[in-house]
C-alpha positions in Angstrom: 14.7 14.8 -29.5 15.9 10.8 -29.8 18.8 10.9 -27.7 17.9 9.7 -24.5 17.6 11.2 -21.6 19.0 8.5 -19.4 20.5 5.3 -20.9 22.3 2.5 -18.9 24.0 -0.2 -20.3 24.9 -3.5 -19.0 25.0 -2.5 -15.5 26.5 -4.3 -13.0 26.4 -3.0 -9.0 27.7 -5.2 -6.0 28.1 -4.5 -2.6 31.8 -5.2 -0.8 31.1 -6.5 2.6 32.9 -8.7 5.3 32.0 -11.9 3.3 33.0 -10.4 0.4 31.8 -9.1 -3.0 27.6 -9.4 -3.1 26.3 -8.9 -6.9 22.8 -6.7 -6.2 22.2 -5.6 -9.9 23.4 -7.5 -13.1 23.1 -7.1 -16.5 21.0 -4.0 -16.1 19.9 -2.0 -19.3 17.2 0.8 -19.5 16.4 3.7 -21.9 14.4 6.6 -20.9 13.2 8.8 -23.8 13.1 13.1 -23.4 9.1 13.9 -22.0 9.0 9.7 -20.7 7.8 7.7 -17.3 9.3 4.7 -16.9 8.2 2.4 -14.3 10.4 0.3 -11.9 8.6 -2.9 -10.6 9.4 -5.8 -8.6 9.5 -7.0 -4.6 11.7 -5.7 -2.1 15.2 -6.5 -2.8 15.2 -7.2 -6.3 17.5 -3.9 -6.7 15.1 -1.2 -8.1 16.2 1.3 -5.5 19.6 0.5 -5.7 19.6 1.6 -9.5 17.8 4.5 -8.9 20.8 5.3 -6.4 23.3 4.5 -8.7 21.8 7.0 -11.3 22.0 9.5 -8.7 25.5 8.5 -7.6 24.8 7.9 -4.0 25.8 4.1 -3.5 26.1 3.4 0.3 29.8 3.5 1.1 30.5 -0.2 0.5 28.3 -0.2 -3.0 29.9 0.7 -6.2 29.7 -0.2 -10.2 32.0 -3.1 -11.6 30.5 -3.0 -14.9 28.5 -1.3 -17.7 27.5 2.7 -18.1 24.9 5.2 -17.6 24.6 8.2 -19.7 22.9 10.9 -19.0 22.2 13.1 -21.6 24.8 11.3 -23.5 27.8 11.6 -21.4 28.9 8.9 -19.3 28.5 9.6 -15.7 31.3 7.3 -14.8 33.6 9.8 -15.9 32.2 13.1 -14.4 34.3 14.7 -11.8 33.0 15.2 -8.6 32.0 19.0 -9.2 30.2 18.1 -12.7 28.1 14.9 -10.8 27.7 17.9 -7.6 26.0 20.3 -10.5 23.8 17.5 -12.0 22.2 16.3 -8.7 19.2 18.6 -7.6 19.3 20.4 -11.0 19.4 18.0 -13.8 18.1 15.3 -11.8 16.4 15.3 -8.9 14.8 12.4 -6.3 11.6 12.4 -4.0 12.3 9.7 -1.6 9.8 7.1 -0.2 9.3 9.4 3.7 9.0 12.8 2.8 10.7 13.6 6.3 14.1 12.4 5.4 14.3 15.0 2.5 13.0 17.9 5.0 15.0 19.5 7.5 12.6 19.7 10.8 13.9 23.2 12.4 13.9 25.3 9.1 10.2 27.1 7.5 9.4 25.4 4.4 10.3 28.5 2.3 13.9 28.6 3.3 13.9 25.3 1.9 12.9 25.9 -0.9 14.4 28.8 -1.7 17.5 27.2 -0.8 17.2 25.2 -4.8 17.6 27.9 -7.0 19.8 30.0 -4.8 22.3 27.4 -5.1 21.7 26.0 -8.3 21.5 29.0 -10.5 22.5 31.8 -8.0 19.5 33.8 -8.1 18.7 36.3 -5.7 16.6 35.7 -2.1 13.3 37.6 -3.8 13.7 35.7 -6.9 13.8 32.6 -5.4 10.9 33.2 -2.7 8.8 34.3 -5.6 10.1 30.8 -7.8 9.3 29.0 -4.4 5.6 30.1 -4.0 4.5 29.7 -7.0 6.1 26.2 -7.2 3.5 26.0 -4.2 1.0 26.6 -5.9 1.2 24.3 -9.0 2.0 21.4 -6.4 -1.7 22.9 -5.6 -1.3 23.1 -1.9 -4.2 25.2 0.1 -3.4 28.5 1.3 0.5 29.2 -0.2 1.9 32.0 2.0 0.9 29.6 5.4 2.7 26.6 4.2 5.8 28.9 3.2 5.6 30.3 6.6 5.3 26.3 8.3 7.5 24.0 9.7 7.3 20.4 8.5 6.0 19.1 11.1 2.9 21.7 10.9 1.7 20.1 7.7 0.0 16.7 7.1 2.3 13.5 5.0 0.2 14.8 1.9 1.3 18.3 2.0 4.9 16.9 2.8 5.4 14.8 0.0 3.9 17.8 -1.9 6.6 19.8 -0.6 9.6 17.6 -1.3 8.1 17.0 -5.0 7.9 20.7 -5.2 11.8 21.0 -4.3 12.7 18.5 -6.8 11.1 20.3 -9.5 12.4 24.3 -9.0 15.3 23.7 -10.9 13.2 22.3 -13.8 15.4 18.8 -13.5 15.4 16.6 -16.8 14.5 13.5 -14.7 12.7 13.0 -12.0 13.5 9.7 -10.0 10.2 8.9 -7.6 11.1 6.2 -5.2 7.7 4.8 -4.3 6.5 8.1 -3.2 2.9 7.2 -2.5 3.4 4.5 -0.1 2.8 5.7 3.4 -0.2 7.8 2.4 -3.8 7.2 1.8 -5.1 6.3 -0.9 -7.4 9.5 -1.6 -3.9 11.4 -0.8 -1.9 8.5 -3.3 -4.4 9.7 -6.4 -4.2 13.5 -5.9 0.0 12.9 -5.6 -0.6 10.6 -8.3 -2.6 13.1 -10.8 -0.6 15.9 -9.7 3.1 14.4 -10.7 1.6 13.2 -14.2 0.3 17.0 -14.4 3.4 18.3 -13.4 5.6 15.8 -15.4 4.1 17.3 -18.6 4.2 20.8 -18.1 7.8 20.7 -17.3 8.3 18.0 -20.0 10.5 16.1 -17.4 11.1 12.3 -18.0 10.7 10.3 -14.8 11.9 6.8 -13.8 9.1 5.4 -10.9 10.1 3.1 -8.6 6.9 0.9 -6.9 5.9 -2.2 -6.2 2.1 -1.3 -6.6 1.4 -1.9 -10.2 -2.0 0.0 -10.8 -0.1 3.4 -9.9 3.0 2.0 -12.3 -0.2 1.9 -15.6 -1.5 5.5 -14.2 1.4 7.0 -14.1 3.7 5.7 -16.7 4.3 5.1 -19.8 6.5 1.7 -20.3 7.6 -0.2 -17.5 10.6 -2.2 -16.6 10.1 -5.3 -14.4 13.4 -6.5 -12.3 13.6 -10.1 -10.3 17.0 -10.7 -8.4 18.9 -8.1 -9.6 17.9 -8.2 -13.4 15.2 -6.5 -15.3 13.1 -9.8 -16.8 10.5 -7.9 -19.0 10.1 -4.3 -20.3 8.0 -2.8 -22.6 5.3 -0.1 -22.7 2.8 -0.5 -20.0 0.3 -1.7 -23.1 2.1 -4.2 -23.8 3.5 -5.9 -20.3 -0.1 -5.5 -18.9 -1.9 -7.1 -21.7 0.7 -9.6 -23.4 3.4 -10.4 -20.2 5.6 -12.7 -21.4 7.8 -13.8 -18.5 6.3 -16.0 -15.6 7.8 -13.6 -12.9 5.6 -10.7 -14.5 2.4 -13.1 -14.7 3.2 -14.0 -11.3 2.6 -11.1 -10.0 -0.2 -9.6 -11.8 -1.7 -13.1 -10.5 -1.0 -12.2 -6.9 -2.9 -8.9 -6.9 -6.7 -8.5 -6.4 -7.8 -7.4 -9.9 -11.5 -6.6 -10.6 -12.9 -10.0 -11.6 -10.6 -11.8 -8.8 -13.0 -13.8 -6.2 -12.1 -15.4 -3.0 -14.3 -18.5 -3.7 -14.7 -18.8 -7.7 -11.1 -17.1 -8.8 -8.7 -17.0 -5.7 -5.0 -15.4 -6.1 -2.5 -17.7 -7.2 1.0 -16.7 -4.5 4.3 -17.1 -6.1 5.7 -20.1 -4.6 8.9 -19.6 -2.9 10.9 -17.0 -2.1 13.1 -14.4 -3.3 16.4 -15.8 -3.2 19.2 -14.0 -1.1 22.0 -12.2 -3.4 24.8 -15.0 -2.7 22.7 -17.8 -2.7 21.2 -17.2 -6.7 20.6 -20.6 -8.2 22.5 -21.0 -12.1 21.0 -19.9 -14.9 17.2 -17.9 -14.9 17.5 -16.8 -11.3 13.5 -17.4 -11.0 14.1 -20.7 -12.3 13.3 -22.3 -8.7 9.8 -20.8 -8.8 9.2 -21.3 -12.1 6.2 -23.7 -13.2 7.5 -23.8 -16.8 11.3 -24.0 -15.4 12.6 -27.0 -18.1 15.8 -28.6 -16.0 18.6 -28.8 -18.1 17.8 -26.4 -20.4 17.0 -23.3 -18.0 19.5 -23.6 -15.6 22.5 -24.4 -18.6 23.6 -20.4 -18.8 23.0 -17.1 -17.9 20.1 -16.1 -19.8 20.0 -12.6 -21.7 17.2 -10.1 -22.7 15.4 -10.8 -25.8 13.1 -9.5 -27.6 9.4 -10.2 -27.6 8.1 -11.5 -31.5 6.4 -9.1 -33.5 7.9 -5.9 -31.0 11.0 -4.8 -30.6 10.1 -2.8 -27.6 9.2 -5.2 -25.9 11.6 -7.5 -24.3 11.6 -10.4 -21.8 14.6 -12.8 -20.0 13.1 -16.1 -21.1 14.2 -19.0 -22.9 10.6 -20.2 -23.2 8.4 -16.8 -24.4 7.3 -19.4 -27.5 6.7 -22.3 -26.2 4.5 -20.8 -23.0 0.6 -21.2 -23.3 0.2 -17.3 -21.8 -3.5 -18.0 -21.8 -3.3 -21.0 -19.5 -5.2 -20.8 -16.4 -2.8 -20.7 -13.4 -1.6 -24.0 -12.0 -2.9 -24.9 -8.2 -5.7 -22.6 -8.8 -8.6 -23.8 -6.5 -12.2 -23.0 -6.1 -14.0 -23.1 -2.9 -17.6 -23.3 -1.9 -19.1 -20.1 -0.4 -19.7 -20.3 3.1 -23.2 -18.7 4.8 -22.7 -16.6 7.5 -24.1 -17.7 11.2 -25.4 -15.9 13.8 -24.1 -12.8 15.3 -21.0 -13.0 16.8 -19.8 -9.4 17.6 -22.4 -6.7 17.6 -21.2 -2.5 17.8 -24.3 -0.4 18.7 -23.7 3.3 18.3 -20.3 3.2 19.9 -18.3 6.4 20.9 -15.0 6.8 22.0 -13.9 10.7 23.1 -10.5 11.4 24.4 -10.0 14.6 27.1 -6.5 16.2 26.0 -5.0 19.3 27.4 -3.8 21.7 25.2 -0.2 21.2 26.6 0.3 17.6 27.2 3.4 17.7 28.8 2.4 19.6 31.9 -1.2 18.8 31.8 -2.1 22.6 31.8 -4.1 24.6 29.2 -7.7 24.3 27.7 -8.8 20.7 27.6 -10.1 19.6 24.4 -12.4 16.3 23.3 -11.3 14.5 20.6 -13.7 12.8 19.1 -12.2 9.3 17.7 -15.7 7.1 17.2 -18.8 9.1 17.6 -21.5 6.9 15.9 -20.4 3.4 15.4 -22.8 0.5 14.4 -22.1 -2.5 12.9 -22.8 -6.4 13.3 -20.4 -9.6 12.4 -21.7 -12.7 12.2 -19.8 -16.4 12.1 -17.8 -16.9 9.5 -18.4 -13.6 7.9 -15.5 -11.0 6.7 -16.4 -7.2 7.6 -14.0 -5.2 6.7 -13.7 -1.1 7.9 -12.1 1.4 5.6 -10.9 4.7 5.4 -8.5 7.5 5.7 -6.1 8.1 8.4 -8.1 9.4 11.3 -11.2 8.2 10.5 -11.5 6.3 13.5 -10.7 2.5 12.6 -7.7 1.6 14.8 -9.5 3.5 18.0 -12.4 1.0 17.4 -10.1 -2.3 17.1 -8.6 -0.6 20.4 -12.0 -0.5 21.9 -13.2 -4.2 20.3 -9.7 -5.3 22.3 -10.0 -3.4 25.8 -7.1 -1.3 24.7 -9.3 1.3 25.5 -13.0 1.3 27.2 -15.8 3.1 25.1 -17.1 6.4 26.2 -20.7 5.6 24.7 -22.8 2.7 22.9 -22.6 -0.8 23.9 -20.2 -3.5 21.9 -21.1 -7.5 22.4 -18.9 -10.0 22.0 -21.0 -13.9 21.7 -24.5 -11.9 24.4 -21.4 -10.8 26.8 -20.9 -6.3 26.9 -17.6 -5.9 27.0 -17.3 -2.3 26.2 -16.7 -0.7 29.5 -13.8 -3.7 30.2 -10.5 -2.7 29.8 -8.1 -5.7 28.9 -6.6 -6.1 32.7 -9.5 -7.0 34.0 -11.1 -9.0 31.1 -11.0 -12.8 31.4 -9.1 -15.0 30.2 -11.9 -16.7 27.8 -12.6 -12.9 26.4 -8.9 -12.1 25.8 -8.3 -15.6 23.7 -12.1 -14.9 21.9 -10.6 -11.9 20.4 -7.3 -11.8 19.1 -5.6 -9.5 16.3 -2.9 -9.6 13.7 -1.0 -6.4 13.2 0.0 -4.5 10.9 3.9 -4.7 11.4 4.8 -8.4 11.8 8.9 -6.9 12.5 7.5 -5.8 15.7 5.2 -8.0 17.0 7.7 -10.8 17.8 10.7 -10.9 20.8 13.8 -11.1 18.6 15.2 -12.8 22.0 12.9 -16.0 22.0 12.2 -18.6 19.5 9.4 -18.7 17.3 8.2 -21.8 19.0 8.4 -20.9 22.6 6.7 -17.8 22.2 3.7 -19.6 20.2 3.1 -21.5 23.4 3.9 -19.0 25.8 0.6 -17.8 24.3 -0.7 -20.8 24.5 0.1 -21.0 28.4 -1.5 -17.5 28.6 -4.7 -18.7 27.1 -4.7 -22.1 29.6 -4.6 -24.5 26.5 -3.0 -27.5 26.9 -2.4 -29.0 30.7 1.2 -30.1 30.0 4.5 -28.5 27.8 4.5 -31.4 26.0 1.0 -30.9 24.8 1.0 -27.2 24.0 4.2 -28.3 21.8 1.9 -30.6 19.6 -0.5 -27.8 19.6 1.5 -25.2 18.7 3.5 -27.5 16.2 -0.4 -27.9 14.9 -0.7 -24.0 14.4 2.9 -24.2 12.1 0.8 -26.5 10.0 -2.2 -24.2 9.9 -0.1 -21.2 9.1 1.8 -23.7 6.1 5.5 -23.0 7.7 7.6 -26.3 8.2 7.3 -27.9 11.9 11.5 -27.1 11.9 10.6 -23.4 12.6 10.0 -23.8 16.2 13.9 -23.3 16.6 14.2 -21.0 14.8 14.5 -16.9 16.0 12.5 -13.8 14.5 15.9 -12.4 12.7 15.6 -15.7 10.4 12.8 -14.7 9.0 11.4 -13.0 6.2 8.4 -10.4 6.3 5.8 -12.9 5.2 7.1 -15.5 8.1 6.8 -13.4 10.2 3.3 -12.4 9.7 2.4 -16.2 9.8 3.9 -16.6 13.0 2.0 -13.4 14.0 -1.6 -15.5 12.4 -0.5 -18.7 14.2 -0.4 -16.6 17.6 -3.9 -14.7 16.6 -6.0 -17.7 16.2 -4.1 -20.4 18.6 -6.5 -19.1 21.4 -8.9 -20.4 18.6 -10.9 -16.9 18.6 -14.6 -16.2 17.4 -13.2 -12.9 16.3 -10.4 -12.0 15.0 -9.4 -8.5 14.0 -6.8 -7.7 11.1 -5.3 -4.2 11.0 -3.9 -3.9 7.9 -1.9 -7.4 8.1 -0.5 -7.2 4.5 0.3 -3.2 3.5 3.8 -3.8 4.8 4.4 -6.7 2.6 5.4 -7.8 -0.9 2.4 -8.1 -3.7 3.6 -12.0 -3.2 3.7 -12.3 -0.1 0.0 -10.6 0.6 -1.5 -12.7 -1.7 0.1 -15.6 0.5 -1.1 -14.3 3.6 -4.5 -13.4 2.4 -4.9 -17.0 1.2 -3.9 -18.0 4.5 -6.1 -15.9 6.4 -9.5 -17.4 4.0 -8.2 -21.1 4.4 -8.5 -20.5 8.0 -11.5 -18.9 8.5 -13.3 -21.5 6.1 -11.8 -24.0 8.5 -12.4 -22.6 11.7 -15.4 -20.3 11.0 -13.9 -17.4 12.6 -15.4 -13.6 12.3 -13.1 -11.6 10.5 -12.9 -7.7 10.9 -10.2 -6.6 8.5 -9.2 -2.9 8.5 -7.7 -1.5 5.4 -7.3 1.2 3.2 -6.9 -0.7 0.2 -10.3 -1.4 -2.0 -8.9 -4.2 -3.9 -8.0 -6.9 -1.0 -11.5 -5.2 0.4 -13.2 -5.8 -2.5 -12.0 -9.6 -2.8 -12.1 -11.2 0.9 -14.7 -9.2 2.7 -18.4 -10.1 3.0 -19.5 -6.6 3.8 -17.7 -3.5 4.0 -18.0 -0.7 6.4 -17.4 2.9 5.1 -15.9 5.5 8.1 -15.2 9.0 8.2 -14.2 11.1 10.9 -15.6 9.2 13.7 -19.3 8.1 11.8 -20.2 4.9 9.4 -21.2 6.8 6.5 -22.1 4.0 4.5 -22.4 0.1 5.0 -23.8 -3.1 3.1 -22.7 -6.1 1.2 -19.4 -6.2 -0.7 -21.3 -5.6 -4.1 -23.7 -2.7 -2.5 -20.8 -1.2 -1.5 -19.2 -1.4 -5.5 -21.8 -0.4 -7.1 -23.9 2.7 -7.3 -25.5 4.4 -4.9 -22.6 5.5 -3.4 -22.3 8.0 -0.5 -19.7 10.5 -2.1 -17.0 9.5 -0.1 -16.8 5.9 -1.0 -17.2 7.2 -4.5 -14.1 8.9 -4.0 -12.5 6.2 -2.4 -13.4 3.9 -5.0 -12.0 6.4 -7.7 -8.8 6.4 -5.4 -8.0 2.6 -6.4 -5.2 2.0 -8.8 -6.5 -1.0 -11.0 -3.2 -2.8 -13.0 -6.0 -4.5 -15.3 -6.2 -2.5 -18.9 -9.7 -4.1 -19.4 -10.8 -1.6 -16.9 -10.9 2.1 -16.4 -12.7 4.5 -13.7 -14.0 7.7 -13.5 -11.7 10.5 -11.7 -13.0 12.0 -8.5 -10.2 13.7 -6.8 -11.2 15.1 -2.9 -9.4 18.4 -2.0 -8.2 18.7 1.4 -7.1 16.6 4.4 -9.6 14.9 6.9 -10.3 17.4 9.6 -9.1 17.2 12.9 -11.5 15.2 15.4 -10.9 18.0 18.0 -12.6 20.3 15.8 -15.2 18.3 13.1 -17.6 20.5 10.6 -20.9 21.3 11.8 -23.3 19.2 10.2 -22.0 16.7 7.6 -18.8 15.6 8.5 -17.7 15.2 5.4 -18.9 18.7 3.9 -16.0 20.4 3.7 -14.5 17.9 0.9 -17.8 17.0 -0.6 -17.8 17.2 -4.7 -21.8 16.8 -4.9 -22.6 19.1 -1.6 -23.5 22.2 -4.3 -26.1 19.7 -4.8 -28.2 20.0 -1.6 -30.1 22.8 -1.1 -30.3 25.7 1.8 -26.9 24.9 3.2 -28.1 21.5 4.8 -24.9 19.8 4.2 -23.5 22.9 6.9 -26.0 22.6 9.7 -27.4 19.0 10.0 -26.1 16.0 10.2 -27.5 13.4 7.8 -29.3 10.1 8.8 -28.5 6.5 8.1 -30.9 6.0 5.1 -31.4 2.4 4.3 -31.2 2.1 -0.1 -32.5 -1.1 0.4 -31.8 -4.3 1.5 -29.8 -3.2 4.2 -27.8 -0.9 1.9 -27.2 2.1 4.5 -25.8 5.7 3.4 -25.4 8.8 5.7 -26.3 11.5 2.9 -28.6 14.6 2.5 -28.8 13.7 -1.6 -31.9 13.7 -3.0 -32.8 10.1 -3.9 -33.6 11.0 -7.8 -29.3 12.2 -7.2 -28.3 9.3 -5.7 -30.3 7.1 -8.6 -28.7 8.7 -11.2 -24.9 7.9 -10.0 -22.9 6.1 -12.7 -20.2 3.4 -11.4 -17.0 4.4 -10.8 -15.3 1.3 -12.4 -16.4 0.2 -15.8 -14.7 -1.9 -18.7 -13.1 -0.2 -20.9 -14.8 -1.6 -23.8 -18.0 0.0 -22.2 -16.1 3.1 -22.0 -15.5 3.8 -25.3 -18.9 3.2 -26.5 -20.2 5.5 -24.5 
């Protein structure tokens, strides 16, 4: 077939509020080929959901199209009646949306919703579509079909859900599949099975599919060309080959330049943040609208017109918004790129020895009645920071992390173990009756900087109503140059302090929430997951902020995250959790390279890499994390385990393994047999090394 599947033209979308017309998508244009994946790239609010809404023909009330078509299948959808666009949606073309629970009705069983797809669609009977339904179930490859027919949604874990909701959009066998960033609340061992499972899926059904992310290592796994959008316009597309390995707009380089690629280095080659910030829909400057943030913006000559796609020399395919694609040195090292010296480590700082933290729960919480179970959050936690050093903890959901950052903080007091904080135990002090000293020694960012501010207060007064809390300063006037010190630190203009939460964009806040953590001037700081709710920009922003600090103030750093590439960039050494126990731990490099226990191997397996001078090996785990009321006997992680054939007499099911030390402090919880272990390959190799072997 060479019609298109999906084709839009010179699309033009604006939203009609109070203050009037607000232009969201301009000049749009995409083509989507029968059997294709096309990925839609760019940060928050540069209109790629809004275009995927528009496709479907569910525009919020006040949106609506002034300009251009989009055909699908050839016809124009703008002239559809009502009943032919009703027909189309959930048939034709189907969406899984970003929370799996908004697509998923919480008082009906899974298989009534499901069933409800083709009964509807193509009027089949009930056992018809039951028997369509489970064995939709199963290619969607979810364990044990007939129980997850028979569940509600809120009986099955975020995986299995987005499972579900995939599985609904494909019974009707849709001609495109529109993903809006599907993957992004779950883990990344849940991301890659999702991941594998909607490439799979997409061509055994032969359905094109239009992506929508902002994570571009999942847009080169899963697609085929990819369309990058800035301010309402698409500013590059091409086929993923291409745009990855020859980008030829700055906004594109930008932002492969602000991710942690293999090769990237905090010290020798830091990120490189887009300066600036997206610029709000009424307030776009003339001409390119990333002209402002531009290093090769020419006044004069960018800002003269609107600028229109063109295409790329020597491809046709390939296409950019760019006055300058010729004149660009592509290979030139990024401007304001700086090196910085290593930093050794000092002495211990925060030492964890074999922590545990259980949890007495009744079976029905409400009344406090019923069999009371232990839940068993950290069972066998040990770990040492030193000054100045980065440890970062990873790991699924439920592995333990945030109960032992609730611990570190006296959220919660340990039921075992002993943790130190500079020779003082402070794991048996909850936070009330902790000091004021120990409170301001260790301080955390979180992981939401939208709630961790008063929307009521300004950003300056609550800065130094922390500072009041932590007894620094003797008078207002000089907690006011102090905390006018810690806008500086954070690199936010001193006018700020007037200024309230609501004025602020995502990556302000989180400075303000940075400024707050370390104006206590903290030995310790802990950082749960401080960029995952931010743009690819913005985090490299942040994260260069966090490094600058800590080189200045040589400040621990324990950094939670699920994400291997910042891990792999900023952190020192990395500590490897799973269901409660440290199953591996060592340097940054041991931790990369083989040995591996076989859950960091599938962890490392799990990382989407947007570099094409890389590839990895596949190891996909099967199943959810148990539940810490009921762990496996022996091995806690035996019951995913790809290698545990490998251990004889059934070891992995009745013992649990030691902490055996690979060398040089190099520490793995595994029954292997060393000649095993010896023999593991890396997981992520060049790709040149790849194809010779």
């Amino acid at each position: 077939m060479t019609e298109p599947i999906i084709e839009i033209s010179n699309l033009h979308i604006s939203f009609f509020t109070k203050i009037g017309e607000i232009p969201a998508v301009m000049d749009f244009s995409m083509k989507v080929m029968p059997g294709e994946c096309m990925g839609l790239v760019g940060e928050s609010g540069c209109g790629k959901s809004t275009v995927a809404l528009a496709i479907m023909r569910d525009l919020p009330g006040i949106g609506r199209i002034t300009k251009g078509q989009i055909k699908f299948r050839g016809r124009d959808m703008g002239e559809m009646s009502t009943d032919e666009l009703r027909q189309i949606r959930g048939s034709e073309i189907a969406m899984v949306y970003q929370e799996p629970m908004a697509s998923l009705n919480p008082s009906m069983r899974i298989a009534d919703q499901l069933m409800e797809v083709p009964m509807i669609h193509e009027k089949v009977s009930k056992q018809e579509a039951r028997t369509r339904a489970l064995d939709m179930v199963k290619a969607v490859k979810l364990p044990d079909p007939e129980r997850i027919m028979n569940s509600y949604p809120h009986q099955l874990s975020g995986g299995q859900q987005q499972r579900i909701v995939i599985a609904m959009a494909l019974l009707s066998k849709p001609a495109l599949l529109l993903l809006d960033e599907p993957t992004t609340a779950l883990d990344v061992t849940v991301e890659a099975s999702i991941v594998q499972l909607v490439k799979e899926l997409g061509r055994k059904f032969g359905t094109s599919m239009i992506f929508v992310s902002h994570n571009l290592g999942l847009i080169r796994e899963t697609c085929d060309r990819i369309t990058v959008m800035y301010s309402g316009e698409a500013v590059e597309t091409g086929a993923i080959a291409d745009v990855f390995s020859k980008m030829r707009h700055p906004y594109t380089q930008g932002l492969f330049r602000s991710i942690a690629l293999p090769g990237t280095d905090k010290n020798e080659n830091p990120l490189v943040a887009i300066p600036g910030q997206l610029p709000l829909p009424h307030e776009r400057p003339p001409g390119c609208n990333f002209g402002p943030r531009c290093a090769h913006f020419v006044k004069g000559r960018c800002d003269a017109a609107d600028i229109a796609m063109a295409a790329v020399p020597g491809d046709e395919r390939h296409a950019s918004r760019c006055l300058r694609i010729a004149e660009i040195d592509w290979a030139a090292p990024a401007a304001g790129r700086k090196s910085h010296a290593a930093i050794e480590p000092g002495e211990a700082v925060l030492s964890i020895d074999h922590l545990q933290k259980h949890y007495k729960v009744a079976a029905n919480e409400i009344f406090g009645k019923g069999e009371r179970r232990t839940v068993k959050a950290n069972e066998d936690i040990s770990l040492v920071a030193r000054a100045s050093e980065t440890v970062a903890i990873v790991g699924e959901s439920g592995c333990g992390k945030s109960t032992l950052a609730k611990v570190l903080l006296g959220l919660e007091t340990a039921s075992g173990g002993r943790v130190q904080l500079g020779g003082r135990e402070i794991q048996s002090t909850n936070i009330e009756k902790r000091d004021t000293s120990t409170v301001s020694s260790i301080q955390m960012v979180f992981q939401n900087p939208f709630d961790t501010l008063n929307p009521s207060h300004t950003v300056g007064s609550q800065i130094m109503r922390t500072l009041e809390k932590f007894n620094i300063g003797k008078t207002v006037a000089e907690r006011r140059n102090r905390m006018l010190e810690l806008l500086d630190l954070v690199k936010l203009p001193r006018a700020f302090e007037h200024r309230m939460p609501r004025q602020l964009s995502g990556g302000q806040k989180q400075r303000i929430g940075v400024a707050r953590a370390f104006a206590g001037r903290p030995s310790v700081v802990i950082a749960d997951e401080p960029m995952s709710a931010l743009d690819v920009s913005v985090q490299a922003a942040v994260t260069e902020l966090l490094m600058d600090i800590q080189r200045t103030s040589k400040t621990t750093m324990v950094f939670i995250s699920h994400d291997l590439s910042i891990v792999r960039y900023l952190s020192d050494r990395v500590v490897v959790m799973y269901l409660g126990y440290v199953v591996e731990q060592g340097t940054t490099d041991q931790i990369f390279e083989p040995p591996y226990h076989p859950y960091t191997e599938a962890l490392l397996s799990a990382i989407p890499i947007a570099d094409t001078r890389y590839t990895k090996r596949k190891v996909l785990l099967e199943g959810d994390i148990p539940s810490a009321t009921n762990p496996p006997p022996g091995c806690p992680f035996q019951t995913r385990c790809p290698h545990k054939s490998e251990v004889p007499n059934g070891l992995c099911e009745k013992e649990l393994p030691p902490l055996r030390d690979m060398g040089e402090g190099h520490l793995i919880r595994c029954h292997l047999a060393q000649d095993i272990l010896d023999r593991m390959g890396p997981v992520i190799v060049s790709a040149t090394a790849a194809q010779e072997a």
